[in-house]
N, CA, C and O atoms as a GROMACS GRO file, in nm:
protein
  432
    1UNK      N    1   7.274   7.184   3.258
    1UNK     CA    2   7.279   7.256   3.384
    1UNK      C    3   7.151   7.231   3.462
    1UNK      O    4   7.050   7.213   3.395
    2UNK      N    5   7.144   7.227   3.553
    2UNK     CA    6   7.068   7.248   3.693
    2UNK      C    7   7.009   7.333   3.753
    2UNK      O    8   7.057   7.417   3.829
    3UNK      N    9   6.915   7.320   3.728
    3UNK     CA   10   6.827   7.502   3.851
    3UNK      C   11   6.810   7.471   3.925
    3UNK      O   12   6.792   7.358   3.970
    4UNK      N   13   6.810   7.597   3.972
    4UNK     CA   14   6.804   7.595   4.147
    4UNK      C   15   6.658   7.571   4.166
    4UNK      O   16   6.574   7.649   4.122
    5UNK      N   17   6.621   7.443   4.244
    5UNK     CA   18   6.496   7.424   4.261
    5UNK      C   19   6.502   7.525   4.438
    5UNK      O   20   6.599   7.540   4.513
    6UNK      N   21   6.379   7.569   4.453
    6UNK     CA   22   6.322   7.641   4.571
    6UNK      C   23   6.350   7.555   4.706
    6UNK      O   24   6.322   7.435   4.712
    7UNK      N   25   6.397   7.614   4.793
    7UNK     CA   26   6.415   7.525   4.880
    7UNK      C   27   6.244   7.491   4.959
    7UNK      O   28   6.154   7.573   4.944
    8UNK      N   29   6.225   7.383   5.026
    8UNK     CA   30   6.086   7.363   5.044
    8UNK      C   31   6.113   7.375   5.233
    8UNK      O   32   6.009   7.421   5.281
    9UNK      N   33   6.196   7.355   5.320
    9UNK     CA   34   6.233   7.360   5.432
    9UNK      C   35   6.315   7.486   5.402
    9UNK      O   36   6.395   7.491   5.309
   10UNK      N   37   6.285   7.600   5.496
   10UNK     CA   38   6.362   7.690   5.519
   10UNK      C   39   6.468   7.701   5.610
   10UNK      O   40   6.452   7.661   5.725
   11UNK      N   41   6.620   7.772   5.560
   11UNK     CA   42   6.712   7.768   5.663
   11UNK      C   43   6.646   7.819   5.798
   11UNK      O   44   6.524   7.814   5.815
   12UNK      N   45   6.741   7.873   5.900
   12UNK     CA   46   6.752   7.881   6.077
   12UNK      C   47   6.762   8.068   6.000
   12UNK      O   48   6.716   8.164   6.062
   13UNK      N   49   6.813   8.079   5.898
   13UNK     CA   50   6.818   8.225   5.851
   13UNK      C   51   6.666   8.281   5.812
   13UNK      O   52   6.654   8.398   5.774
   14UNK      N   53   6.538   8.183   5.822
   14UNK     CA   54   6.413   8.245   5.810
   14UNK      C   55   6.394   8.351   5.913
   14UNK      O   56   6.365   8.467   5.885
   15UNK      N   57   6.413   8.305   6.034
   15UNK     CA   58   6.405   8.415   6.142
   15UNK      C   59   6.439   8.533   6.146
   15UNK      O   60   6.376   8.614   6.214
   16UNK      N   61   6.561   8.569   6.064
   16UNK     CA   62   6.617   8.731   6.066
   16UNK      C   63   6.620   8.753   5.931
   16UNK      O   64   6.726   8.799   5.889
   17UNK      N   65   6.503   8.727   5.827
   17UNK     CA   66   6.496   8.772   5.712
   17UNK      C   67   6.403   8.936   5.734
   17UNK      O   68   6.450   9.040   5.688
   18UNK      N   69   6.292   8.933   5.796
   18UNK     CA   70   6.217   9.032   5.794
   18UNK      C   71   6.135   9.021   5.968
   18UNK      O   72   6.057   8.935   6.010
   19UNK      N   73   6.183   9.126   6.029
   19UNK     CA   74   6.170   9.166   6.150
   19UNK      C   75   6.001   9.141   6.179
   19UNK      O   76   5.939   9.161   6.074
   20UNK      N   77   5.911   9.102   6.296
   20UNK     CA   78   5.797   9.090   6.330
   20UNK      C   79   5.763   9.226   6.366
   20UNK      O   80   5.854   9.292   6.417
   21UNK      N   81   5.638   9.288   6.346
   21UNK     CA   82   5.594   9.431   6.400
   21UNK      C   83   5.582   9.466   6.512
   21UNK      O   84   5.570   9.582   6.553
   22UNK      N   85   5.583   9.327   6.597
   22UNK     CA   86   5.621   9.329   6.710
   22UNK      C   87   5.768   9.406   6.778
   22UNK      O   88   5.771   9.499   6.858
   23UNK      N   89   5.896   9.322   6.708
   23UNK     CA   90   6.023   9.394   6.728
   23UNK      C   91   6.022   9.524   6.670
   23UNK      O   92   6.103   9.605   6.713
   24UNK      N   93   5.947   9.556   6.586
   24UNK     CA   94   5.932   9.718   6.529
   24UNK      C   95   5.940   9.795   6.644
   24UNK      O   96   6.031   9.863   6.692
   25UNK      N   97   5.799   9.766   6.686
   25UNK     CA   98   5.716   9.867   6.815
   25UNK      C   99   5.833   9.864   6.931
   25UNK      O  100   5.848   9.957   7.010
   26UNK      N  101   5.908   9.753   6.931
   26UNK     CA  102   6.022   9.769   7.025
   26UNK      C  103   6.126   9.792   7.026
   26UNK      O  104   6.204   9.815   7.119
   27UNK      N  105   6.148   9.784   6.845
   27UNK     CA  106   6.278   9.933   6.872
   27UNK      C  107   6.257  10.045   6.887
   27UNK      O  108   6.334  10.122   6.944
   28UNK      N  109   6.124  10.080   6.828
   28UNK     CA  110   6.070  10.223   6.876
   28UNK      C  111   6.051  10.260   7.031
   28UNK      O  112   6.057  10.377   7.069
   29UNK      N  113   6.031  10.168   7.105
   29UNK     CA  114   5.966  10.174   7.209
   29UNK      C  115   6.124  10.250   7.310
   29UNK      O  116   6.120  10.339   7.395
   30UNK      N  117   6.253  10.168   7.256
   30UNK     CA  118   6.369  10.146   7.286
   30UNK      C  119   6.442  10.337   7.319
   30UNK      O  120   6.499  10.389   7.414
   31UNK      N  121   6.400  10.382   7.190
   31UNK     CA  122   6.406  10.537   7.240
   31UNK      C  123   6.361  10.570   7.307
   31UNK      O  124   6.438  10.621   7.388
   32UNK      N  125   6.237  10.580   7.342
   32UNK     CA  126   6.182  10.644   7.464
   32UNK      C  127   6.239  10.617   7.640
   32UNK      O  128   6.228  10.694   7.736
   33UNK      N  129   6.295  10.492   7.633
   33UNK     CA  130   6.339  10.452   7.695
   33UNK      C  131   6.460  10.546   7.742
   33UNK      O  132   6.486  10.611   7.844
   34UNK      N  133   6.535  10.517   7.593
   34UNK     CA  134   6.703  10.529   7.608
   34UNK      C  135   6.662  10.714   7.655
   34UNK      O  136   6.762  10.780   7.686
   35UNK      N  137   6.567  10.768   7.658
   35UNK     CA  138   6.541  10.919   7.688
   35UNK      C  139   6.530  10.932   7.811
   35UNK      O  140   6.607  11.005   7.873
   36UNK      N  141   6.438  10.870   7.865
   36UNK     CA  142   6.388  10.920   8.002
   36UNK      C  143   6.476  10.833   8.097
   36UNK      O  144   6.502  10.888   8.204
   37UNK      N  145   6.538  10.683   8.075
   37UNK     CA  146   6.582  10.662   8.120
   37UNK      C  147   6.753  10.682   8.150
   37UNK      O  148   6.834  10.661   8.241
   38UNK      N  149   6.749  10.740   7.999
   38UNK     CA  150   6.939  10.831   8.030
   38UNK      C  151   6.916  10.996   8.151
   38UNK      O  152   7.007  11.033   8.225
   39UNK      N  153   6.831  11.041   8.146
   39UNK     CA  154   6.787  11.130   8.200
   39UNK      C  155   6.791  11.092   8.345
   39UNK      O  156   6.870  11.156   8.413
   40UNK      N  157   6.717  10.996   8.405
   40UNK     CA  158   6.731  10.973   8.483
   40UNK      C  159   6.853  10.906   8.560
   40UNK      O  160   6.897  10.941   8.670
   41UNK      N  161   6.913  10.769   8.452
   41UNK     CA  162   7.069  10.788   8.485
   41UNK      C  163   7.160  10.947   8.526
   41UNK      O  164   7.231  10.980   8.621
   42UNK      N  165   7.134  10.986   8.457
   42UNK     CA  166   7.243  11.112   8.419
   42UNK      C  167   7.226  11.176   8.528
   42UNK      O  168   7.305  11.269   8.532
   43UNK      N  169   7.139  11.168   8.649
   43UNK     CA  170   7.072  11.277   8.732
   43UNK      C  171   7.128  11.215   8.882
   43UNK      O  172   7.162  11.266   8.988
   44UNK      N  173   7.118  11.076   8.828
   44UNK     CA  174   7.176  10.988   8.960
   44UNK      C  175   7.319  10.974   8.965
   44UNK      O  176   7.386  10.938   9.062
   45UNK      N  177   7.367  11.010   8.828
   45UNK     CA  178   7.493  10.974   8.781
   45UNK      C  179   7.581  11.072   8.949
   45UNK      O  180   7.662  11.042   9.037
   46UNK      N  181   7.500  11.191   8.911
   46UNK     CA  182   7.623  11.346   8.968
   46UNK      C  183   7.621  11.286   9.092
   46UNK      O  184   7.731  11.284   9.148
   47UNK      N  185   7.501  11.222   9.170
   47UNK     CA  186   7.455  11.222   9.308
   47UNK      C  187   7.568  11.105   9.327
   47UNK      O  188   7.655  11.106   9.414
   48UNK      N  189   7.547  10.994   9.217
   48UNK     CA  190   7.691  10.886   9.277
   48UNK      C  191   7.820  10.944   9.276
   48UNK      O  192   7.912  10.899   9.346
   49UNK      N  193   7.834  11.069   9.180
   49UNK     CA  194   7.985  11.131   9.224
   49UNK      C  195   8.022  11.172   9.326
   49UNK      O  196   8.134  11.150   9.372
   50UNK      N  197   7.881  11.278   9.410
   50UNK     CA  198   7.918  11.291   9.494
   50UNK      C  199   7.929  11.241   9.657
   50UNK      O  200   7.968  11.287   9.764
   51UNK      N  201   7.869  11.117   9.606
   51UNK     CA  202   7.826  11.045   9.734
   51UNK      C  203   7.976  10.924   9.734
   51UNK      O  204   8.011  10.841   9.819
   52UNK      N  205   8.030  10.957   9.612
   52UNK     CA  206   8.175  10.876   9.598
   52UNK      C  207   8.306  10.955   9.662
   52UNK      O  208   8.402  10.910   9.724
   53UNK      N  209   8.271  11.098   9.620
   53UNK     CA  210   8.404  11.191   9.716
   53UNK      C  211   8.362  11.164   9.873
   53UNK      O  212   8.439  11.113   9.955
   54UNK      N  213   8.210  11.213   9.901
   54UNK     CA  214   8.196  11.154  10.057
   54UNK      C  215   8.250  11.042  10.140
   54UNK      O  216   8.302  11.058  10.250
   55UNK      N  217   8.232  10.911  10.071
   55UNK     CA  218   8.295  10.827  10.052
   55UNK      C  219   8.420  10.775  10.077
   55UNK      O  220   8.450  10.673  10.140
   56UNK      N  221   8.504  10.875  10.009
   56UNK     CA  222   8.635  10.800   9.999
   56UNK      C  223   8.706  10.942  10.113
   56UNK      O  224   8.822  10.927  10.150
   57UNK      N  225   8.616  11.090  10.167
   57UNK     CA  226   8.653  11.131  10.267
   57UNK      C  227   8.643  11.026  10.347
   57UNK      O  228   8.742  11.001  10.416
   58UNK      N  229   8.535  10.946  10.356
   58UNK     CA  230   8.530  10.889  10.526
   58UNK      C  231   8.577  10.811  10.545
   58UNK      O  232   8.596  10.775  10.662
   59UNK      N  233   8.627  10.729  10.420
   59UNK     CA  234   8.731  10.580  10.440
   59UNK      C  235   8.874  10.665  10.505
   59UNK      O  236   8.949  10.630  10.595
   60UNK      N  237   8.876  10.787  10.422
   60UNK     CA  238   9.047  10.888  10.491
   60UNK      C  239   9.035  10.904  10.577
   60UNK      O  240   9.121  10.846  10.644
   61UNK      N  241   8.942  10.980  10.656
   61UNK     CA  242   8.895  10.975  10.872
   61UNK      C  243   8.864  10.865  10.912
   61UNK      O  244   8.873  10.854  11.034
   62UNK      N  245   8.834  10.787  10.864
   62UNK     CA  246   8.728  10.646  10.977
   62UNK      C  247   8.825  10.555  10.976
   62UNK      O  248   8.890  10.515  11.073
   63UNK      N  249   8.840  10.502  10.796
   63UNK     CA  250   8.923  10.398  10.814
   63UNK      C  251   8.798  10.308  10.747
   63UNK      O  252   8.822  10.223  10.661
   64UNK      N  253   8.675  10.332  10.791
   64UNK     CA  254   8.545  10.269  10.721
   64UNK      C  255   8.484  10.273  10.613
   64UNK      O  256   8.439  10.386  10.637
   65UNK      N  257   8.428  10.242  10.482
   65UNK     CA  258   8.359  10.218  10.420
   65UNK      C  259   8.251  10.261  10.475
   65UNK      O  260   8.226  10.190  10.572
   66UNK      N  261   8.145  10.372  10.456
   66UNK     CA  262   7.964  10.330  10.451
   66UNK      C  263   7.948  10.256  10.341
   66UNK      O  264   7.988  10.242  10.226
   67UNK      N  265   7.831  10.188  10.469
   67UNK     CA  266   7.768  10.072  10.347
   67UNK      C  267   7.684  10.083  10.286
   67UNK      O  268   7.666  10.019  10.182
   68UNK      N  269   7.588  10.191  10.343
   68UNK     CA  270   7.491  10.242  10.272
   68UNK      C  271   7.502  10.352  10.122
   68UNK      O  272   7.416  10.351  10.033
   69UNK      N  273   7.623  10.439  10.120
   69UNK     CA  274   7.658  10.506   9.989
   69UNK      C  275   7.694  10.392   9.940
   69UNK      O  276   7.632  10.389   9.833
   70UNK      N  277   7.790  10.234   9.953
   70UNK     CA  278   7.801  10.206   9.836
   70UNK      C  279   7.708  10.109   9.819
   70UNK      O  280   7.749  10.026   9.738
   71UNK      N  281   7.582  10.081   9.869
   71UNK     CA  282   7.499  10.049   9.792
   71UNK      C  283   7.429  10.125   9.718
   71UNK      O  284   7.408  10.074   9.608
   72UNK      N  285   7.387  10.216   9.732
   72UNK     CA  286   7.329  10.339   9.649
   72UNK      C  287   7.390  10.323   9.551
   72UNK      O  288   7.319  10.283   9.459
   73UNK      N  289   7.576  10.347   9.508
   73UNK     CA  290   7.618  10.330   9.464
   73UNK      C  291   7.584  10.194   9.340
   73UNK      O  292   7.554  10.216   9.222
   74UNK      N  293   7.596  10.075   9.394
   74UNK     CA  294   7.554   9.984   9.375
   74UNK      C  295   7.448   9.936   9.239
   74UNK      O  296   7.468   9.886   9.128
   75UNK      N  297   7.326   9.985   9.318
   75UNK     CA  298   7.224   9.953   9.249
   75UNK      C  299   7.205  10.091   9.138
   75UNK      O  300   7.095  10.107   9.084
   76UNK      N  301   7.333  10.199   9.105
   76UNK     CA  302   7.326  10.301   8.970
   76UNK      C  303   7.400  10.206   8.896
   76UNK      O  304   7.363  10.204   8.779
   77UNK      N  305   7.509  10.111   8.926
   77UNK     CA  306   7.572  10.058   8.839
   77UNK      C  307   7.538   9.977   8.798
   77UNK      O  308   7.566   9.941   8.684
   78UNK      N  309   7.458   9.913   8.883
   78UNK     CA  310   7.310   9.758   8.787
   78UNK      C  311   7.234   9.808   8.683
   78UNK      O  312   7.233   9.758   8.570
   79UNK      N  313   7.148   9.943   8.728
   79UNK     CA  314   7.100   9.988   8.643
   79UNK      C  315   7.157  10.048   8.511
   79UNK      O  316   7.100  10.041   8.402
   80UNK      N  317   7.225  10.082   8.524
   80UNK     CA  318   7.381  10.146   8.421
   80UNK      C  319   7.365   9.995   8.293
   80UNK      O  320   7.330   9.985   8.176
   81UNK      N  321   7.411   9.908   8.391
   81UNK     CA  322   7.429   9.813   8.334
   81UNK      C  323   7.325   9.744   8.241
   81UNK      O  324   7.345   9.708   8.125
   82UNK      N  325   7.232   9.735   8.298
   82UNK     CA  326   7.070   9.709   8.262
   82UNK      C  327   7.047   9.797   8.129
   82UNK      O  328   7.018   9.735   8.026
   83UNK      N  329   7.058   9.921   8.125
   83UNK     CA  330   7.029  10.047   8.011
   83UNK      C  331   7.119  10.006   7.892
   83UNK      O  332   7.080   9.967   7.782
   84UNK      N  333   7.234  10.021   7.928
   84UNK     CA  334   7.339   9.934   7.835
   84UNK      C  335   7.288   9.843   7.717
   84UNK      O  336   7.282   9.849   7.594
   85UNK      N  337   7.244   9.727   7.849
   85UNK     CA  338   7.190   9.606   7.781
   85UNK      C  339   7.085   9.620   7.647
   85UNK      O  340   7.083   9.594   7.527
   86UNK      N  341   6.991   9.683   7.764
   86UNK     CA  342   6.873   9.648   7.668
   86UNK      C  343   6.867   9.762   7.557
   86UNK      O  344   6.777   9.758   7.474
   87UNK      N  345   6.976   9.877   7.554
   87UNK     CA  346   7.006   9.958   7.411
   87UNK      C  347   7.044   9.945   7.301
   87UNK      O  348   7.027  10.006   7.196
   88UNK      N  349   7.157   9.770   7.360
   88UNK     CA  350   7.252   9.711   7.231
   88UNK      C  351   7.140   9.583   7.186
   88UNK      O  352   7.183   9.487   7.122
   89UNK      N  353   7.003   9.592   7.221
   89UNK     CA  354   6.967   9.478   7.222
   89UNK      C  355   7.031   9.319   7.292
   89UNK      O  356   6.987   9.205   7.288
   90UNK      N  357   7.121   9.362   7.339
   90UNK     CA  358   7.129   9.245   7.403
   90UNK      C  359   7.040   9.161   7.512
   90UNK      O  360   7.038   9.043   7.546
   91UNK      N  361   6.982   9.258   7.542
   91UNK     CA  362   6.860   9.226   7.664
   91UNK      C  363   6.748   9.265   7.693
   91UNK      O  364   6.764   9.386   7.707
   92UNK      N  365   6.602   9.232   7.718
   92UNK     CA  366   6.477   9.286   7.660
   92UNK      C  367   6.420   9.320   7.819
   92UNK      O  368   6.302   9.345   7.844
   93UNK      N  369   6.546   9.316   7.936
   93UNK     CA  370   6.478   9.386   8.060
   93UNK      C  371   6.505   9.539   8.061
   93UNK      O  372   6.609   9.601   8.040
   94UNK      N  373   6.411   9.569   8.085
   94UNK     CA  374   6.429   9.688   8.061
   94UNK      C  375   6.482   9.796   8.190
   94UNK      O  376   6.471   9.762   8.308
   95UNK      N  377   6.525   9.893   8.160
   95UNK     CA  378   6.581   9.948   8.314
   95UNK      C  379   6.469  10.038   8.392
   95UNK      O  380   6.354  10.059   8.353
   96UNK      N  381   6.532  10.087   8.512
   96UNK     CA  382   6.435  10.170   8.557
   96UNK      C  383   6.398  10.321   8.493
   96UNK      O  384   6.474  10.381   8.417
   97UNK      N  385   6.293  10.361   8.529
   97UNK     CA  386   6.187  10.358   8.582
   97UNK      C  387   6.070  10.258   8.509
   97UNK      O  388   5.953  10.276   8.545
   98UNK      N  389   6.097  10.158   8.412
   98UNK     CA  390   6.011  10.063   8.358
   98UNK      C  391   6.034   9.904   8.406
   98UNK      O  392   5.986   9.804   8.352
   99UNK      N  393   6.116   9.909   8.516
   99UNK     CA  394   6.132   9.754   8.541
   99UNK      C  395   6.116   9.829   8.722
   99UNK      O  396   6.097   9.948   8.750
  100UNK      N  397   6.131   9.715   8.814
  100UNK     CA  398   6.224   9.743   8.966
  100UNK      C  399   6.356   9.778   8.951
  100UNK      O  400   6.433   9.750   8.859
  101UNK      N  401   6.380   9.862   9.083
  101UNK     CA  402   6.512   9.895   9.040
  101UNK      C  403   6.592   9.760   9.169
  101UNK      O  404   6.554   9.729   9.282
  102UNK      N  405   6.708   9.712   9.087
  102UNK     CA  406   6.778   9.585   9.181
  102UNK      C  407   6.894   9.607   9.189
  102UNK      O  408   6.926   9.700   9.115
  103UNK      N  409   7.012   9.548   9.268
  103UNK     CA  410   7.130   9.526   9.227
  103UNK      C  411   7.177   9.386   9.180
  103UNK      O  412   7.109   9.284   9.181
  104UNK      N  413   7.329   9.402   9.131
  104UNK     CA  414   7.332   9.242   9.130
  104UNK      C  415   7.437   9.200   9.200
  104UNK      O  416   7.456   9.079   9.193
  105UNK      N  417   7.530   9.277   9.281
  105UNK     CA  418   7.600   9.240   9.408
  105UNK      C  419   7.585   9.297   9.529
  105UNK      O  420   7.541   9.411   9.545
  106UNK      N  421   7.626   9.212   9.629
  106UNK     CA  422   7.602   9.246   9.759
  106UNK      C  423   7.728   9.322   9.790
  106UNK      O  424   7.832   9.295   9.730
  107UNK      N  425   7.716   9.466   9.929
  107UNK     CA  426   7.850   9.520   9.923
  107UNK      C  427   7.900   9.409  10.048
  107UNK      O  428   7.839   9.355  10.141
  108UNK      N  429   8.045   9.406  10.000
  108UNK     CA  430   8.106   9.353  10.098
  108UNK      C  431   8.192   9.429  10.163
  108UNK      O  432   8.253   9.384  10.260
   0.00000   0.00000   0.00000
């Protein structure tokens, strides 16, 4: 029989054997986040509800869209999106109030 000699080149699996203290501090960091920044979602959340009934009154009288609620609109759902991200780790930008706040479509 044959032993397993040590491999001397390590697999592409070296990388996710044992996390850097770096990614530590940033999953930790990741709560604080997911706190103040759900908080602050959550606060903008009510204001997009109600700036969505306004909304869809004035499309019923006007016939118009404001463009200005649905950008407001807009840039909660980037950020929404953004918080998301960087909670599942999928993404290391972080949302507001620790990044700019942006959108990522224009209203049409």
């Amino acid at each position: 029989m044959a032993k397993n000699k040590p491999l001397k080149n390590v697999s592409r699996n070296e990388k996710y054997s044992k996390p850097k203290m770096s990614e530590r501090k940033e999953a930790w960091f990741r709560i604080i986040v997911a706190i103040i920044s759900g908080i602050i979602l959550g606060i903008w959340k009510i204001l997009v509800i109600v700036l969505l009934v306004l909304n869809w009154i004035i499309v019923v009288f006007s016939g118009k869209r404001n463009k200005g609620m649905a950008d407001i609109c807009e840039y909660w759902n980037t950020e929404t999106y953004k918080y998301i991200r960087y909670l599942t780790f999928v993404s290391n930008k972080r949302p507001f109030p620790f990044s700019e706040v942006e959108r990522m479509t224009k209203f049409e």
